[in-house]
C-alpha positions as CSV (number, residue, x, y, z in Angstrom):
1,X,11.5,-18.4,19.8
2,X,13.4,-20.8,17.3
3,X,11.2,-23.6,15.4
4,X,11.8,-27.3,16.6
5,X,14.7,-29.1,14.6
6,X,16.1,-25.8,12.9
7,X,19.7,-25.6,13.2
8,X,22.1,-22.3,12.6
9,X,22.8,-21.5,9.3
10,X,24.5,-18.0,10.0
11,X,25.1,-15.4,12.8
12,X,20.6,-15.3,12.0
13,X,19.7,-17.8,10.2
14,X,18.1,-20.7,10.9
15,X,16.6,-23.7,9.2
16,X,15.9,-27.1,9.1
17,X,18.1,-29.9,7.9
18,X,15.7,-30.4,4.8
19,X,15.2,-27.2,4.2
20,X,19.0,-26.8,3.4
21,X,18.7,-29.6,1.4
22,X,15.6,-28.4,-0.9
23,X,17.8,-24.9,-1.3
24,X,20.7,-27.2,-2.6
25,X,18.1,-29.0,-4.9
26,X,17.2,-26.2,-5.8
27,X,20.0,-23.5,-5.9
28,X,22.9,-25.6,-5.7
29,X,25.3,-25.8,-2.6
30,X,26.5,-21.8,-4.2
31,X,23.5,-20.9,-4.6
32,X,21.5,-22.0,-1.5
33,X,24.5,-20.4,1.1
34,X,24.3,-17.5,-1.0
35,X,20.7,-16.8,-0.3
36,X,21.5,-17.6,3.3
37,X,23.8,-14.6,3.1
38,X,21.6,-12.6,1.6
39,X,19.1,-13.3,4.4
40,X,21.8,-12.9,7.0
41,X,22.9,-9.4,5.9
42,X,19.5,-8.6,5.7
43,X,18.5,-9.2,9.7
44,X,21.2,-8.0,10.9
45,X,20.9,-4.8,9.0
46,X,17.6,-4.6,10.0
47,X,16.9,-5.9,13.2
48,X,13.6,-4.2,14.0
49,X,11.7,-5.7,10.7
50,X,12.9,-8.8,11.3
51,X,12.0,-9.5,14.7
52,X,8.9,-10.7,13.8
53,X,10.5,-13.2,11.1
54,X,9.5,-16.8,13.0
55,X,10.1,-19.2,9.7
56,X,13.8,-18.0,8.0
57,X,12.6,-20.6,5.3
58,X,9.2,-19.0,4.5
59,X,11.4,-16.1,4.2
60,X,13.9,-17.2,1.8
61,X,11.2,-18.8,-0.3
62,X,9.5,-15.1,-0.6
63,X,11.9,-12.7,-0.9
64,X,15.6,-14.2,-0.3
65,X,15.5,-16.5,-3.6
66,X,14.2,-13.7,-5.7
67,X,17.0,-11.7,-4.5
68,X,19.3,-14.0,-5.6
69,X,17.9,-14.5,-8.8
70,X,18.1,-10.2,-9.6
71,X,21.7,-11.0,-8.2
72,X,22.7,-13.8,-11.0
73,X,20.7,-11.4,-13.9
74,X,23.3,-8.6,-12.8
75,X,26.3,-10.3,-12.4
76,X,24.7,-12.6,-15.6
77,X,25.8,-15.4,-13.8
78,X,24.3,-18.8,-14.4
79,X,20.7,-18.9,-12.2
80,X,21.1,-22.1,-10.9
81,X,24.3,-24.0,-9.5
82,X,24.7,-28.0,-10.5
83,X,27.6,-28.3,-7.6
């Protein structure tokens, strides 16, 4: 069952308006669709853990920025976008 207000974000991702926004805030516009992706690859690749997943923001905040971040230290890539 989806949350009220969340829109789609990817083929399984969904999130809030504002909760976009905070990732832009945060990540940039790069930044926040690429932890979208990372989230996305990671449900559909693993559809039985995520099942249970009822907030994809909670989500993103735990685990999908920090993979991100590892992703930026490899690629030594500026953390944060300013776009």
């Amino acid at each position: 069952m989806l949350r009220d207000g969340v829109e789609k974000q990817a083929d399984t991702v969904y999130l809030k308006p504002e909760e976009v926004d905070r990732l832009c805030l945060d990540y940039g516009e790069t930044g926040a669709r690429r932890i979208i992706e990372l989230l996305d690859g990671y449900k559909t690749n693993h559809p039985g853990k995520c099942a249970e997943y009822r907030d994809d923001y909670k989500v993103i905040v735990s685990w999908g920025a920090q993979k991100y971040l590892e992703e930026c230290e490899r690629r030594k890539k500026p953390e944060r976008d300013t776009s």
